[in-house]
C-alpha positions in Angstrom: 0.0 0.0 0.0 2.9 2.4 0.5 4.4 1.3 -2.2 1.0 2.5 -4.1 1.1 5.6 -1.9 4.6 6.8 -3.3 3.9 6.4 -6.6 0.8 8.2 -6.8 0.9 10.5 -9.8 -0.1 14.6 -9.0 -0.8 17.3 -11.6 1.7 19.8 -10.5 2.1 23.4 -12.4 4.4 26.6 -12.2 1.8 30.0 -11.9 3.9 33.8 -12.8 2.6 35.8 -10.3 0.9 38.7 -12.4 0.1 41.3 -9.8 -3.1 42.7 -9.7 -5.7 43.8 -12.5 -9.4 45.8 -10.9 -12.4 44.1 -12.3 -12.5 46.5 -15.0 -9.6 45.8 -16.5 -9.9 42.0 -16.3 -13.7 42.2 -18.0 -11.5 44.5 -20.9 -9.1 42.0 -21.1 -9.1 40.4 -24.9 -7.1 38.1 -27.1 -4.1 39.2 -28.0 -3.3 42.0 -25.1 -0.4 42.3 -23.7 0.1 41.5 -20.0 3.2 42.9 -18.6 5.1 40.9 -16.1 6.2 42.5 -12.6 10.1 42.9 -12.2 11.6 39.7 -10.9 8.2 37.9 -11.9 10.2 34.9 -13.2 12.4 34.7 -10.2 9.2 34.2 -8.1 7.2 31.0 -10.0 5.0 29.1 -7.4 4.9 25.9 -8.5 1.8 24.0 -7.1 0.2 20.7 -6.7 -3.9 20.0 -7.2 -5.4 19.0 -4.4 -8.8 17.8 -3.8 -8.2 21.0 -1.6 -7.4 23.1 -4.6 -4.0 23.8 -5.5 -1.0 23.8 -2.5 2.3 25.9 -3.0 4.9 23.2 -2.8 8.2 25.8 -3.2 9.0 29.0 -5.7 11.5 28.4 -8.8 13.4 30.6 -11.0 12.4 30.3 -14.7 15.0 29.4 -17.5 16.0 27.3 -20.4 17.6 23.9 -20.1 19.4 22.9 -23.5 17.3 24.9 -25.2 13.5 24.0 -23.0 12.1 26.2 -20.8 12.5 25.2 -16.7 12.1 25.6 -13.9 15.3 26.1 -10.8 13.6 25.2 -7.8 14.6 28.3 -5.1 14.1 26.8 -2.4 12.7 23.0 -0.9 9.6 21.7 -0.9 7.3 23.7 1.9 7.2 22.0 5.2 3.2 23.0 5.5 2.9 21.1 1.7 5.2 18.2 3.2 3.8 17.5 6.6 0.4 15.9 6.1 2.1 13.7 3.2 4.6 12.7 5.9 2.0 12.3 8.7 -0.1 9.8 6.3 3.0 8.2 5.2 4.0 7.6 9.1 0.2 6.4 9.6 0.4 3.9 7.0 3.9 2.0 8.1 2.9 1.8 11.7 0.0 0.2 10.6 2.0 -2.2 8.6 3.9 -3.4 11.2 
């Protein structure tokens, strides 16, 4: 069951924060307009996990290319507050094993 557990496959995605638009502007907003990106917006990518919770933060990454791809350097590790349930449920299941 662990086993099943670990390999468990999560939609995971990197969101550019955009800043913030007023509800006019976003019910202007069209095909082909421009949005500019903050300073440093790439710097800060959250990248995120779906949830049955909705989406979870897991850590920020830097975008950039990787022979020639776009990617993503992870900043910083995993978020303890993303990590901790996994681990909990993970601790669950192997003392119910033994």
């Amino acid at each position: 069951m662990l086993r099943q557990v670990m390999v468990t496959g999560v939609k995971v995605s990197g969101t550019v924060p955009l800043g913030q638009f007023t509800l006019g502007e976003i019910t202007r907003m069209e095909p082909g307009d421009l949005l500019e990106l903050p300073p440093r917006a790439l710097e800060r990518v959250e990248v995120r996990a779906s949830t049955d919770r909705g989406p979870a933060v897991i850590t920020t990454a830097k975008l950039g290319t990787q022979d020639q791809n776009k990617a993503l350097r992870l900043s910083e590790p995993p978020d303890e507050r993303f990590l901790a349930p996994l681990r909990a449920t993970l601790a669950e299941r192997r003392s119910g094993a033994s």
